[in-house]
RODO-2510 file (C-alpha; in nm, 4 decimals, decimal comma):
residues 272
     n   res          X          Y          Z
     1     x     1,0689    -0,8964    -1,5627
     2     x     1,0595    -0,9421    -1,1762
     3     x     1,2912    -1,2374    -1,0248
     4     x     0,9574    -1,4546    -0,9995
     5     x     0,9040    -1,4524    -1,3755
     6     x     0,9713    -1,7513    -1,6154
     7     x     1,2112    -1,7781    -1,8505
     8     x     1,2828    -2,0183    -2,1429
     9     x     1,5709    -2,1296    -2,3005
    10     x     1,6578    -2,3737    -2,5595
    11     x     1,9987    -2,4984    -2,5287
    12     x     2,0826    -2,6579    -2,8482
    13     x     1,7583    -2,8114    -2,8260
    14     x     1,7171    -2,8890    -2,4970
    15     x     1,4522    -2,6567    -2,3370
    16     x     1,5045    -2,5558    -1,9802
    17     x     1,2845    -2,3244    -1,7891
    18     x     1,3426    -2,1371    -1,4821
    19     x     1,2862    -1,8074    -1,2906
    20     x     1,4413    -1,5070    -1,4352
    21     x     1,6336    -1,4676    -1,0436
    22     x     1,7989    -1,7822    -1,0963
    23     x     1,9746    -1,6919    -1,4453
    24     x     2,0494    -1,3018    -1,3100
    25     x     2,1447    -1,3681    -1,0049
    26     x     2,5481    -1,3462    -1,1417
    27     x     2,5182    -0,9882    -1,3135
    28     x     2,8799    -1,0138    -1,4722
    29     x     2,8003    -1,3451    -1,6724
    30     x     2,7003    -1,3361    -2,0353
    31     x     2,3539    -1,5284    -1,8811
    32     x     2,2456    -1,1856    -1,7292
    33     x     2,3663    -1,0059    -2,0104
    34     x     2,1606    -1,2473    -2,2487
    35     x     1,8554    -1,1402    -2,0600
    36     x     1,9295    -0,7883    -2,0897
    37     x     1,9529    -0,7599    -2,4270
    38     x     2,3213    -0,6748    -2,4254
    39     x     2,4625    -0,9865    -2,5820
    40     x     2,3992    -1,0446    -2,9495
    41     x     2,4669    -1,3632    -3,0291
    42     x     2,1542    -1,5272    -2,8170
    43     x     1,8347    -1,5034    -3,0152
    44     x     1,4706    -1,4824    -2,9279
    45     x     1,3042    -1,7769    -3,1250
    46     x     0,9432    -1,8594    -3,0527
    47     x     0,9205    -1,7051    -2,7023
    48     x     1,2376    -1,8898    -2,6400
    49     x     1,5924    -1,7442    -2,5868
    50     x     1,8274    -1,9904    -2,8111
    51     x     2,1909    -2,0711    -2,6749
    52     x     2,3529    -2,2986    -2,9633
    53     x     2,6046    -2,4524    -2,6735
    54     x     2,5737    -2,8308    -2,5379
    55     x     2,2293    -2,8345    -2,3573
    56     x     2,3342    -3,1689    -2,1862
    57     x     2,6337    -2,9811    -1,9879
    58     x     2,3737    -2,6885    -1,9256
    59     x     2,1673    -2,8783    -1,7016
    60     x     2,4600    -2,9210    -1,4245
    61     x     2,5779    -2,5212    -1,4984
    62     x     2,1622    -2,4660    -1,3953
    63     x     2,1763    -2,6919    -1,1408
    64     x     2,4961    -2,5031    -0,9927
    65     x     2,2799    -2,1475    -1,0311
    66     x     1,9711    -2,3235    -0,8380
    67     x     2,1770    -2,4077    -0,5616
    68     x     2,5459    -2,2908    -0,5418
    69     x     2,6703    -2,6243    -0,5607
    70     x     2,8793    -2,8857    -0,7630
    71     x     2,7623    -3,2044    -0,7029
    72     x     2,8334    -3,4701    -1,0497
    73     x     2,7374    -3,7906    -1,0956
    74     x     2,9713    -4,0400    -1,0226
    75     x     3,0420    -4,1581    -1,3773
    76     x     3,0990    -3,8302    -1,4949
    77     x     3,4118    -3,7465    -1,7066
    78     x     3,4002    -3,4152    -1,9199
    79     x     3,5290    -3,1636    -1,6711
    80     x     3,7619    -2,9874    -1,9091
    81     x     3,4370    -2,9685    -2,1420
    82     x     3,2650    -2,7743    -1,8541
    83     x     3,5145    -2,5905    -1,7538
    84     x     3,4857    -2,4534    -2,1361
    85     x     3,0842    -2,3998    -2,0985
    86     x     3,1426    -2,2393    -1,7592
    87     x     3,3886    -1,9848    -1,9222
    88     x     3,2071    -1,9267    -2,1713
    89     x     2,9201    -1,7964    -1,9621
    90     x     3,1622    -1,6139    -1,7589
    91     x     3,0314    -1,7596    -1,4258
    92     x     3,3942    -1,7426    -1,2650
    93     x     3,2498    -1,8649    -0,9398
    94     x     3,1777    -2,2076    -1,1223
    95     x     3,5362    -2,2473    -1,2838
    96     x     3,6839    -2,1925    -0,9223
    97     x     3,4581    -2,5149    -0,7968
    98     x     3,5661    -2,6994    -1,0900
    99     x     3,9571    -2,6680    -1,0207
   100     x     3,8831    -2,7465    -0,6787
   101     x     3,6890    -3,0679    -0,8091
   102     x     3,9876    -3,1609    -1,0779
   103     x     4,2332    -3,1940    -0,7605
   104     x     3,9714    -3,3905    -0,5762
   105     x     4,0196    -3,5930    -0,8908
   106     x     4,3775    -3,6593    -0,8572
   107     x     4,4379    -4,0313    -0,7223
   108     x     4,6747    -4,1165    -0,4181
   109     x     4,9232    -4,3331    -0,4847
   110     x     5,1222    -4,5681    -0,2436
   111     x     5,3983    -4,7757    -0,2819
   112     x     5,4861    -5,0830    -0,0635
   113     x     5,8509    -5,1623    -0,0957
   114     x     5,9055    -5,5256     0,1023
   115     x     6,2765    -5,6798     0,1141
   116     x     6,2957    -6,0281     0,2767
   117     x     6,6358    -6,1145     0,4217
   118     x     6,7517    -6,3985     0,6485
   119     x     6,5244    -6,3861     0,9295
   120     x     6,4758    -6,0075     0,8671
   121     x     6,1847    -5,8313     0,6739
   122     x     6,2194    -5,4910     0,5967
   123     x     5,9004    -5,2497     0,4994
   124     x     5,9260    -4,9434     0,3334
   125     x     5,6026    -4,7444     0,2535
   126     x     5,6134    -4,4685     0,0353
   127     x     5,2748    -4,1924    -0,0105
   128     x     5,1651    -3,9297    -0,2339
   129     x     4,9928    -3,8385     0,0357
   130     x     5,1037    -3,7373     0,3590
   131     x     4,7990    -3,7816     0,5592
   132     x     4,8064    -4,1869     0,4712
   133     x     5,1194    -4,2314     0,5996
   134     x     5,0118    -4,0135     0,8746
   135     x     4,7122    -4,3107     0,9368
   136     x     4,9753    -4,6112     0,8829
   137     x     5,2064    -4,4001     1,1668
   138     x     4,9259    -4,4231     1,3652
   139     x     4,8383    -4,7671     1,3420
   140     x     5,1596    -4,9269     1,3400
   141     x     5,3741    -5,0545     1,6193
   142     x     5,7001    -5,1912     1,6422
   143     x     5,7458    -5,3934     1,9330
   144     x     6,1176    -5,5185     2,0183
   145     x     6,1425    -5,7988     2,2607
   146     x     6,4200    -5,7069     2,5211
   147     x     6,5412    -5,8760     2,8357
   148     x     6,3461    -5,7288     3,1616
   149     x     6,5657    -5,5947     3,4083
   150     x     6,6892    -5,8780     3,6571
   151     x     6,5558    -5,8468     4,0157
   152     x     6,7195    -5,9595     4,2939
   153     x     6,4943    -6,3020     4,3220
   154     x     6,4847    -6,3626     3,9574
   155     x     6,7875    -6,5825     3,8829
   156     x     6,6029    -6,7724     3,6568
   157     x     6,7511    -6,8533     3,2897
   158     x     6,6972    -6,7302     3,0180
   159     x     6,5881    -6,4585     3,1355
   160     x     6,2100    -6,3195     3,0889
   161     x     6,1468    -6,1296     2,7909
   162     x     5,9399    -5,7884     2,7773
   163     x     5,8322    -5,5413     2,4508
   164     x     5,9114    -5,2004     2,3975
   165     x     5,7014    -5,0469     2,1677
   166     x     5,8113    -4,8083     1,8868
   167     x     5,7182    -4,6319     1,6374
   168     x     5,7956    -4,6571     1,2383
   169     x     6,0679    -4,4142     1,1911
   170     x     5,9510    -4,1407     0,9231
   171     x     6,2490    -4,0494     0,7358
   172     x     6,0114    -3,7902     0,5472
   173     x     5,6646    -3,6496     0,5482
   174     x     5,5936    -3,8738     0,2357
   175     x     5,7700    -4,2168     0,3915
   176     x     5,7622    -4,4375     0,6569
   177     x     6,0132    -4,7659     0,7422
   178     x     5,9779    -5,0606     0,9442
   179     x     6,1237    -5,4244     1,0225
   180     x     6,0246    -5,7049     1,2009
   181     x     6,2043    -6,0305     1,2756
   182     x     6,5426    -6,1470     1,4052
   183     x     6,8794    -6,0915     1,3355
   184     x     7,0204    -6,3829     1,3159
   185     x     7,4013    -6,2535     1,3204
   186     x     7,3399    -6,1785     1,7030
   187     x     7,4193    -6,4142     1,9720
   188     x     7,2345    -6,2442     2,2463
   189     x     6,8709    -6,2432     2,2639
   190     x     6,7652    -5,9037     2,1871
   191     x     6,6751    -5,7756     1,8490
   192     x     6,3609    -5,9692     1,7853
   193     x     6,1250    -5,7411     1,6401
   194     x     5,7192    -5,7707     1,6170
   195     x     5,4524    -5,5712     1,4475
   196     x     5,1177    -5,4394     1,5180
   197     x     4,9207    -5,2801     1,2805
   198     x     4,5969    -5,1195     1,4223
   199     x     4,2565    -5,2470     1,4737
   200     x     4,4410    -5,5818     1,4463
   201     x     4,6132    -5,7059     1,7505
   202     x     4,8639    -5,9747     1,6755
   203     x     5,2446    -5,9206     1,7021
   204     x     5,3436    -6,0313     1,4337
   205     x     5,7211    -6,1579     1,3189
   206     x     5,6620    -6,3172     1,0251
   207     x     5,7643    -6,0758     0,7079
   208     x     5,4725    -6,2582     0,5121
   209     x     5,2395    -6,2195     0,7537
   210     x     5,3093    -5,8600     0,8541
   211     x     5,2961    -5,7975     0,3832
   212     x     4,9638    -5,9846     0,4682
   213     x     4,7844    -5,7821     0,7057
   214     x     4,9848    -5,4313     0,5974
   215     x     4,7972    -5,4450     0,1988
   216     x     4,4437    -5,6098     0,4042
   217     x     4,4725    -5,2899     0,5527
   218     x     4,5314    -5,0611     0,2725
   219     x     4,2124    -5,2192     0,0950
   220     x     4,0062    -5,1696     0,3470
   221     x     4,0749    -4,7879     0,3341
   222     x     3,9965    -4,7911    -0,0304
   223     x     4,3272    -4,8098    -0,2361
   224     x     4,3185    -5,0940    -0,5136
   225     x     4,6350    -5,3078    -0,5730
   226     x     4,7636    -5,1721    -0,9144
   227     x     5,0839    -5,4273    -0,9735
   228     x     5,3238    -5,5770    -0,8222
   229     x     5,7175    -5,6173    -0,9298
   230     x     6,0219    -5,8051    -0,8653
   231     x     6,2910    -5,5722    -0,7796
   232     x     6,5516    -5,8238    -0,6583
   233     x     6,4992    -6,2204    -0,6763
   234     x     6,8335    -6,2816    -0,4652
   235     x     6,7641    -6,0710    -0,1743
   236     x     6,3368    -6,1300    -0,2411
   237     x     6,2750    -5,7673    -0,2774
   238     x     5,8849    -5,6780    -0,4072
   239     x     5,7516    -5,3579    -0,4751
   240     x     5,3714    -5,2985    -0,4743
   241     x     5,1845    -5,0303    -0,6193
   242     x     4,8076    -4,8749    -0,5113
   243     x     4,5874    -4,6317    -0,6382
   244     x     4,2974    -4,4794    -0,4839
   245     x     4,0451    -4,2492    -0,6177
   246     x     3,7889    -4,0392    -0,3685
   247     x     3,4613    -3,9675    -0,4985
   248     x     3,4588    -3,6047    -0,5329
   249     x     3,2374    -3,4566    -0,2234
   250     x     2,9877    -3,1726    -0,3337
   251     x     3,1855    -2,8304    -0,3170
   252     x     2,9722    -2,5447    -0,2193
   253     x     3,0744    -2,1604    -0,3625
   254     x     3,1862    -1,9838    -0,0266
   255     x     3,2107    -1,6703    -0,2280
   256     x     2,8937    -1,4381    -0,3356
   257     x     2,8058    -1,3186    -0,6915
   258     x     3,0311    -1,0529    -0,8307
   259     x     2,8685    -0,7275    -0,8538
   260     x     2,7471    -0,6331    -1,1843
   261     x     3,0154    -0,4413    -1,3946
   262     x     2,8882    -0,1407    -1,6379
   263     x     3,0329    -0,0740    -1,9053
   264     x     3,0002     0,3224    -1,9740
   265     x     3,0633     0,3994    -2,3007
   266     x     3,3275     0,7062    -2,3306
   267     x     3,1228     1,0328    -2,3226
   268     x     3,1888     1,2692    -2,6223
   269     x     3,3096     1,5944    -2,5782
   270     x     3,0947     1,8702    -2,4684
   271     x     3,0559     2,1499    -2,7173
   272     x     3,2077     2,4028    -2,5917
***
């Protein structure tokens, strides 16, 4: 056959047809061998070569060999079933995309740990994924109102306030803490703490308000609230839980097909 030629198959019962290129173009995979003849167990019926495997999970393993791709529908859910089909037709470069897929798969979870206390809220964020808590770094600011320096015709009192921003201290790649509020045990003025959180730009003091605006913002980057706990009723401590789940991008094989192995059977011994 040349690589324009047809070719048939019926994939338990589902008939597919294509050019012979597309099926050889991966010489080590049992396809290729099929066509050559050198794998028994797929059967010329009709004009048709038979394949008694799932002819539903066939049509993405085609679509893969059309275009080098792995691109699934949004709904779908049997990737372990074919990751099976894949090794079964030996097409390694497909089983690579599929791993890479599977941890595409894997949800990020974040955990929102918020402790209420006098006139003090405390925030503690905790990420299975670094790069959100690099975004929340980013987009939070701490500001702590702190007397300006006094000038020699300012004599006015109390004296004028300014804010130093900060901010969240990261006491780990996978964790980032924050406060906001007053501490009440102080006499002086300083220690009153506000909090930005980016595109928003209210400083905010208010432990509600900052929870508020702090899960607002972690919906609108996709995560979904999963539940929410008391830890502590005395000291108001709440722990909330998120999930989110990318849609799986289309992966494209960065590697080209595997030359074709021969098999040479051993050579007997020359008579002598």
């Amino acid at each position: 056959m040349s690589g324009q030629e047809l070719v048939t198959l019926n994939v338990g019962g589902k008939i597919f047809t294509t050019k012979f290129f597309t099926i050889k173009q991966f010489p080590a995979s049992r396809l290729a061998q099929m066509l050559d003849g050198r794998d028994q167990e797929f059967k010329m019926v009709g004009g048709q070569i038979f394949v008694d495997r799932d002819g539903v999970l066939f049509s993405f393993i085609l679509d893969f060999l059309r275009t080098h791709q792995l691109l699934l529908p949004t709904d779908f859910s049997d990737y372990h079933r074919l990751q099976r089909e894949a090794l079964f037709y030996e097409l390694d470069s497909l089983v690579d995309l599929l791993n890479q897929h599977l941890l595409q798969l894997r949800p990020a979870l974040l955990e929102v740990h918020f402790l209420s206390r006098n006139t003090q809220t405390f925030f503690r964020v905790f990420g299975s994924c670094s790069e959100t808590i690099e975004m929340l770094t980013g987009r939070i600011t701490v500001f702590i109102e702190q007397p300006s320096a006094p000038t020699w015709r300012s004599n006015s009192f109390p004296p004028q306030m300014t804010l130093l921003p900060l901010p969240p201290q990261r006491p780990s790649y996978h964790d980032l803490v924050f406060q906001c509020g007053s501490d009440s045990s102080t006499d002086n003025q300083t220690g009153v703490r506000y909090v930005s959180i980016k595109p928003d730009n209210r400083k905010l003091a208010n432990g509600t308000n900052v929870l508020g605006l702090l899960i607002d913002t972690l919906l609108k980057e996709g995560f979904h609230l999963v539940s929410t706990r008391t830890v502590s009723s005395e000291d108001k401590a709440e722990c909330y839980s998120f999930e989110r789940i990318k849609i799986p991008e289309a992966l494209t094989m960065n590697k080209t097909p595997k030359p074709e192995t021969t098999i040479v059977p051993e050579q007997s011994q020359k008579k002598r």
